[in-house]
Structure formats: structure tokens, C-alpha cells
N, C-alpha and C positions, 0 to 999 in steps of 0.2 A: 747194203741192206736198205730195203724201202723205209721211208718214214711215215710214220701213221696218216701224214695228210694226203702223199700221193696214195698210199693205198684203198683208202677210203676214195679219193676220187676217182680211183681205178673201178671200183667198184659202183659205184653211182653212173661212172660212165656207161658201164657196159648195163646197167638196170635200164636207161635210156630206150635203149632197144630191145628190151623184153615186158613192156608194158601189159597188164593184166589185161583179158575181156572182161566183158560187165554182164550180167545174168537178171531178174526179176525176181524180189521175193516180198512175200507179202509184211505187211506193219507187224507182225507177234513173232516174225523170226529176222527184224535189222540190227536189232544189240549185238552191237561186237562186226557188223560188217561196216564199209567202206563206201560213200554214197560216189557213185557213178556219174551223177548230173546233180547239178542246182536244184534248189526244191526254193521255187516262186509262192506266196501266195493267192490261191484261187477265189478268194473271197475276204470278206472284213472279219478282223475276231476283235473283239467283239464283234458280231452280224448288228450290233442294236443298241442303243444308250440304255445304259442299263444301274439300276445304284447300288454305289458301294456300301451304303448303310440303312441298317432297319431306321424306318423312319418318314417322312411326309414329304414329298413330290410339291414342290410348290412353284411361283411365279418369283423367282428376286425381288423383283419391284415391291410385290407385295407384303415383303417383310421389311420395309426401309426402318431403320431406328428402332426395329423389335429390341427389347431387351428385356430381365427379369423383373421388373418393376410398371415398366408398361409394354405386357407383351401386346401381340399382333392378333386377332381373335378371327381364325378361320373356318370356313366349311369343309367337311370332309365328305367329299360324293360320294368314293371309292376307295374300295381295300385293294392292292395291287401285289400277288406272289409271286416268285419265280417261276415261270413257264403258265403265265394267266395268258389271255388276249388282250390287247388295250382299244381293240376295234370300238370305236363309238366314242372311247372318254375324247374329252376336248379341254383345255385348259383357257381360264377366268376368270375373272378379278372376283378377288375374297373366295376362291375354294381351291382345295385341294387332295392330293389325295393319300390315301397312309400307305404307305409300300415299303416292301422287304428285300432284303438283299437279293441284286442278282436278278428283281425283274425289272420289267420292261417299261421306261419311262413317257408316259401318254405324252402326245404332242403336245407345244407350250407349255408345259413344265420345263424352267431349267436349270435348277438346283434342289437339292433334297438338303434337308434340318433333318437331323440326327434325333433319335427318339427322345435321347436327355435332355434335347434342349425345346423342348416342347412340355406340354401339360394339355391329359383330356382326361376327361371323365369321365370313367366306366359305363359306356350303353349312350354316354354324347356325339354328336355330329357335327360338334363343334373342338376345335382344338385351341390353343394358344401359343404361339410360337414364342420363344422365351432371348431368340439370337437373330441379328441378322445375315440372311442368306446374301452372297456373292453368286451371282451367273456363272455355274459350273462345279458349285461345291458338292461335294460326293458323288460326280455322274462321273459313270465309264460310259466315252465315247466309244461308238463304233469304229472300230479301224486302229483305235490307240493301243493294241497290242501289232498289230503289223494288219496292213493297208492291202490291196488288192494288189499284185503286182513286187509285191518287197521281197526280199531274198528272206528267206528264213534260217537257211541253209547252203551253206558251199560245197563245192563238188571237193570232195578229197575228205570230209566228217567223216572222222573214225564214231558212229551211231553208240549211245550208250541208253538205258531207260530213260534220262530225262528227255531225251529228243524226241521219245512218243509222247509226249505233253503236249506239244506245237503239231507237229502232224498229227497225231487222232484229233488234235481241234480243230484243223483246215479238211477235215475228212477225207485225207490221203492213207490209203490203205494197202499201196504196192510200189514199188521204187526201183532201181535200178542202181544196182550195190557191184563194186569190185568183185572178178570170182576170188574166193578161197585160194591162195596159195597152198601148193604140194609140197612136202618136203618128206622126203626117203632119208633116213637118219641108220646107217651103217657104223656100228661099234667095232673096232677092232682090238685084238689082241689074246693073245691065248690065256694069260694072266686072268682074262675077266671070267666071272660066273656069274650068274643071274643073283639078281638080287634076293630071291627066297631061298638061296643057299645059306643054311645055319651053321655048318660046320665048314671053315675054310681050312683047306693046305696050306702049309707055309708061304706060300709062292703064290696065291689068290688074292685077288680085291673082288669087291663086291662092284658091280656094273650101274654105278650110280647113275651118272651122267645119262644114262637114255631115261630114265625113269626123270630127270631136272630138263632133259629136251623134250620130251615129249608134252608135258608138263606147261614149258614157258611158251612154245612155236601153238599152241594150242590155244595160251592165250593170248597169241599175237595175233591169231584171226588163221592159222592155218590149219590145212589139212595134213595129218604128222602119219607116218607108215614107217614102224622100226624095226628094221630087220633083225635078225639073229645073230649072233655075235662072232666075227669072222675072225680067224684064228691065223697069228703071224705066217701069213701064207698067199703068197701072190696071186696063186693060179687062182685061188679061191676067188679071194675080192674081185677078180676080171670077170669071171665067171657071173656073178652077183650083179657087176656093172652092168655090165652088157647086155642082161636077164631085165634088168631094172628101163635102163633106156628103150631097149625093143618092144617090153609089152608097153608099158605107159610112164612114156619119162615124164616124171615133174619137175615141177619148176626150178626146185631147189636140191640138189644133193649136198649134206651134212656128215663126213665121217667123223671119227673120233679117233685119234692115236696114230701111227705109224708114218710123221711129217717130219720128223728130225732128219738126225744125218748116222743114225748105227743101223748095224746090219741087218736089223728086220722091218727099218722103216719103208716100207713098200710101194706105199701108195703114188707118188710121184712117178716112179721109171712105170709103172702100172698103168699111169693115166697116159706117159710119154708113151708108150708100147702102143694105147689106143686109139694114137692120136688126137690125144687133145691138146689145148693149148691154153698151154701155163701162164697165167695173167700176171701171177706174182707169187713169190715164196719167202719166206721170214719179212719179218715187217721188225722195227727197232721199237718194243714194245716192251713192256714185263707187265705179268707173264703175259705169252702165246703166242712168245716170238717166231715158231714154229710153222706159224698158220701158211695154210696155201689157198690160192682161189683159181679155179678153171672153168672153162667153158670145152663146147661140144661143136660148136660152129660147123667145125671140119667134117662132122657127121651127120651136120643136117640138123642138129637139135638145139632148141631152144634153152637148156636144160645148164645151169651152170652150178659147181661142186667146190666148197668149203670145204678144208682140209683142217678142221681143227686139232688142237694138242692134245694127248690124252689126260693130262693133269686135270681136276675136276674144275678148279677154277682158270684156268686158262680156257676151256670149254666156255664158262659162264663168261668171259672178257670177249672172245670171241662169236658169241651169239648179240652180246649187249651190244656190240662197238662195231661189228661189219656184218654180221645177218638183220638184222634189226632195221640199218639203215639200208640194204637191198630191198627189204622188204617193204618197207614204209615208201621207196622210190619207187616199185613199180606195181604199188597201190593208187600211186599218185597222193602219196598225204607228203604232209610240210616235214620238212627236212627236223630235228631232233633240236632243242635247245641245250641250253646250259644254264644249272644255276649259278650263282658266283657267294660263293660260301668266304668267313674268315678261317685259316687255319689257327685252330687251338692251342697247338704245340709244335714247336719243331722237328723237322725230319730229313733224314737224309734220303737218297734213291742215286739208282746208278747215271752218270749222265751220259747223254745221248742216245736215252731209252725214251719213249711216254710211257708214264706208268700210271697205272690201273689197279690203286688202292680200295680196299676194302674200309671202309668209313662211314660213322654215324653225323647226320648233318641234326643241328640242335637250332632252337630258336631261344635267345636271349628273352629278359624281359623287356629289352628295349623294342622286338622282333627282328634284330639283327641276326641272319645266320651264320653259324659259325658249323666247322667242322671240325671231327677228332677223326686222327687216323686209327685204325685198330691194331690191336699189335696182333702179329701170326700172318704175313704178308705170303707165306710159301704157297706154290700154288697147289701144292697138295692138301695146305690145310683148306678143308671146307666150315669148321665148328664158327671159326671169324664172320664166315659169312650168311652166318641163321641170326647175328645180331646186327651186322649190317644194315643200313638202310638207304644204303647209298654205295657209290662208284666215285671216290677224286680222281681225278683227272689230271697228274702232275707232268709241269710243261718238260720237253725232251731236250733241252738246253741246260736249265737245274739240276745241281750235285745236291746242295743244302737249300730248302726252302724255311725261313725262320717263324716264329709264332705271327701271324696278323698280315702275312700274307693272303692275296684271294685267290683261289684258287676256282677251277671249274668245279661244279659237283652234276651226276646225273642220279634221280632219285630210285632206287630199286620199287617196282609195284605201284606207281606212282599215277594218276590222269593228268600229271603237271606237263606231261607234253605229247597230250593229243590233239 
């Protein structure tokens, strides 16, 4: 049986050579895509020295040894707003000028006094500076946000709202984003019904797992298409495959259920019959030891197909721990971290498995993190994992792992590794 590292490298390998193309879209639709190229800046932002506080535009020099006792007693030319002109003012010994946040700092001016630290008087033209100014106090330089020429942005940004802050202020308004990956998400199993069925036969579950794919791959950045629920029945599923690759295969196929080894598990001799080619099957994991991964090669297609377990949480270990990371590979964004949590309590697990616990990760008062594992580890139970806020990650060596061990943690819903 594979172990989680080869199969994941299995997987990353073969992403290698299915890299996404890249498309144009405009600045109000990049939240949530995948930048394509570097984003350089085309200009200064600031464009302009500009002051960070309400308050008088002055010379340094001209306040040496101001203080509240013997302040500094200047002229005041000009009122200065945000988005004034400064055409014409000129800076000169003994004046200055009173200016507001955000505008524009007249030549020879080169430090601004803070309104508090000044004194004028209602309808005067004269002020009083009460501190002295240093060469540069309260002024935004031109460029001291990012300079002509500076990366603002690396090619592989997963784009989220805050990244329109810096682009709408370099006036970039079109970009060149990762396409959308496809993913055709086929449920199997005669057992399932749609999830709006109220009243179930003995013999029914409810068809969770596409309603939680459709769901996560949507906010992974993809394009999701779920088909109809295929029933313990070969000819079927081929039928469906085949239907699915001819008109428009995407990138990803997704089943759910029939990868073990009993007699209605299907989908393997199905994919063999189609010739495809089996990358790998059971991986030493819990849960979703089940899992299969394939590609189409032999048929021309770009198109490769995850074979996940039908258990709900082995679905969800299986989209987090090797869809995830296809995905992210051939977006081209950086490969996944890990946190490194203390475990809380002791635990056991099977060894020479990784396992893939359900766990809440906490932060001390010291900020240390620590981790508790949840109890209800079956991969059937789903209720563990709506309190969840995390994934441990327990090493495939380990029978007993004791309290104050560190363990990996990956955070469920998380921007901690974009």
C-alpha cells in the first residue's frame, strides 16, 4: 500500500503536466481567482508628498527650539486641502501654510506641525508653533508605498478584496488570472437519495457529500458540475464517463463510493475496461484508504479522476489532502503549509496508517497552539466535524502519541495558507 508521501507526489507530479491557461478579467471580478503574471508598479503611490496630518506645512529650519514657552511665530499664506493645486505656492523663511490631510505639499515645505502643537487665532494670519519640527515629520513621500517598477504582487496570488486596495490605486483594471478549474463530481451508489428526500427507506442515506463538494471545490476557485447519482451499476457509470470526456472533459473528475474491494465496487475494472491508467490505489491513510487516482492519457485527454470513498469524511480527507493540492499545483500557487500545534491529550491511532483527525486547534494565553483531538474519529460520523476547526495530521510511524507532542495541524476555512 502507497504511503501518503508517495502518493501525493504522485499526484503533484502528474499536475506538472496539466498546467492551467490563463484568460483576462477585469479588477470587480479577481476575488477568488489566481494571478497569471507579476503585477509591477506603473507609477508612485503616493504620486505626491503628501501630509499625514491636519496641521501647517512648514520649513524645519524654521521652527528650531520652538517650544510652548517660546514658541515660533509664523505666517500663514495658504489653506492647503486634499485634491487643492499647489501651483504657484513657494516656500520661505517665516511662512507657511495650514494644510489637511492627504493634500499636496507646496515645494520647500518639509515637515508638517500637527494642529496641537501649534496656536492661531480665529481670523489670524499669523500662527505659533508650539514643537520643533524635524525634516520629514508627518510627510508621505511619493513612492513610499511602492515605487515605479516594485512587485506589488507575485504570479501564483490566490486574489482576495484586500488586493483591490493596491491595484485600484496603481489604476490597473484588467489582469490575467489562472482559468477556473472544471471538476464533474459523479456520486455513486444505489443506497443514495437526494438530499430533499424526507422520508427515508431503511436502506437510504441522504446524498450529502455532493451538496459538501460542490460547496468546497466552488470555494477553491472551481467550476463544479454534479451529476446525478449513479446506481451500483457498471454499464451505467461508463456510459456517464465516456458521455462526460467526449462532450467537454474537464479537468478534474471526482467520484464518490464504489473504490474498495466488495462486489459492487465498480469503478476501477470500469476505468481498466476504458483504458485508463491507474496511478495509484489505497494509500496507508485513515480514513480514505480506499482512494484511487487516474488519468486519460491513453485517450488523448488531459482529464484526470479521483476515486474517492463513499464514507462522508473520508470524501472530506480526500478533497483536503490530494484534490486540494492538485489543484493549488496546477494553478501554480505555493504548495500547502502546516501548522505545528502541541497536542492536548493523548492518543492512540493505528500504526502505519497517516491519520487524518478531526481536531479543534486553540490558542493559550501565552499564544501557544495547542491541539485537542475530537472524539467520534469514524469516518462515517460527520456531527465531529461541524465543530472542527482543523485537520491533525498524525505521523504513519506512531501507535501512541503522548500529551505535548507537536504535531502538524492544517486549519479548516482558514487564509492561513494562501
Amino acid at each position: 500500500m502507497l504511503a501518503y508521501s508517495e502518493a501525493l507526489a504522485r499526484i503533484l507530479s502528474a499536475a506538472q503536466d496539466l498546467p492551467l491557461n490563463s484568460e483576462r478579467v477585469l479588477l470587480e471580478d479577481c476575488p477568488g481567482r489566481v494571478l497569471a503574471e507579476s503585477i509591477s508598479s506603473p507609477e508612485n503611490i503616493p504620486a505626491f508628498d503628501n501630509s499625514a496630518m491636519d496641521g501647517f506645512a512648514v520649513r524645519a529650519q524654521d521652527t528650531i527650539n520652538a517650544d510652548a514657552i517660546k514658541p515660533v511665530e509664523l505666517q500663514v499664506v495658504r489653506m492647503v486641502a486634499a485634491g487643492d493645486s499647489i501651483n504657484g505656492i513657494q516656500a520661505a523663511s517665516g511662512v507657511c501654510c495650514e494644510i489637511m490631510t492627504g493634500a499636496p505639499i507646496p515645494q520647500g515645505f518639509d515637515a508638517i506641525v500637527k494642529v496641537e502643537d501649534a496656536i492661531r487665532e480665529k481670523g489670524s494670519d499669523r500662527v505659533k508653533i508650539q514643537r520643533a519640527a524635524s525634516a520629514g515629520d508627518h510627510v508621505r513621500r511619493a513612492g513610499e508605498d511602492f515605487s515605479i517598477g516594485t512587485q506589488v504582487l507575485a504570479s501564483g496570488t490566490l486574489l482576495r478584496p484586500r488586493h483591490l486596495l493596491p491595484l485600484a490605486a496603481m489604476g490597473l483594471t484588467g489582469f490575467n488570472v489562472i482559468k477556473k478549474p472544471t471538476v464533474a463530481v459523479i456520486p455513486t451508489g444505489t443506497e443514495l437519495v437526494d438530499v430533499n428526500c424526507k422520508l427515508l427507506a431503511p436502506s437510504q442515506i441522504r446524498n450529502s457529500t455532493a451538496s459538501f463538494l460542490q460547496a468546497e471545490l466552488e470555494a477553491l476557485g472551481c467550476e463544479v458540475r454534479v451529476h446525478g447519482i449513479i446506481r451500483d451499476n457498471s454499464a451505467e457509470f461508463r456510459g456517464l464517463l465516456e458521455r462526460i470526456l467526449r462532450e467537454n472533459a474537464p479537468d478534474i473528475i471526482l467520484t464518490t463510493g464504489a473504490v474498495s474491494m466488495g462486489k459492487f465496487d465498480f469503478i476501477r475494472p470500469a476505468l481498466e475496461e476504458m483504458q485508463a491508467s491507474i496511478c495509484f490505489h489505497k494509500v496507508a491513510i485513515r480514513p480514505g484508504k480506499p482512494l484511487l487516482f487516474a488519468d486519460f492519457k491513453k485517450l488523448g485527454k488531459r482529464t484526470v479522476l479521483f476515486g474517492l470513498p463513499g464514507n462522508p469524511v473520508s470524501t472530506a480527507v480526500g478533497v483536503r489532502f490530494f484534490v486540494q493540492p492538485f489543484l493549488k499545483a496546477i494553478s501554480q500557487r505555493a504548495p500547502e503549509g502546516a501548522l505545528q500545534a502541541v497536542l492536548l491529550e493523548p492518543v492512540s491511532k493505528p500504526e502505519g496508517l497517516t491519520c487524518f483527525f478531526k481536531a479543534r486547534v486553540l490558542v493559550d494565553s501565552q499564544g501557544q497552539l495547542g491541539v485537542s483531538i475530537l472524539q467520534g474519529q469514524a469516518s462515517f460520523r460527520v456531527g465531529p466535524l461541524a465543530e472542527a476547526n482543523a485537520w491533525a495530521v498524525l505521523p504513519s510511524a506512531a501507535q501512541e502519541l503522548q500529551k505535548g507532542a507537536m504535531i502538524s495541524c492544517h486549519l479548516i476555512g482558514s487564509f492561513f495558507n494562501e
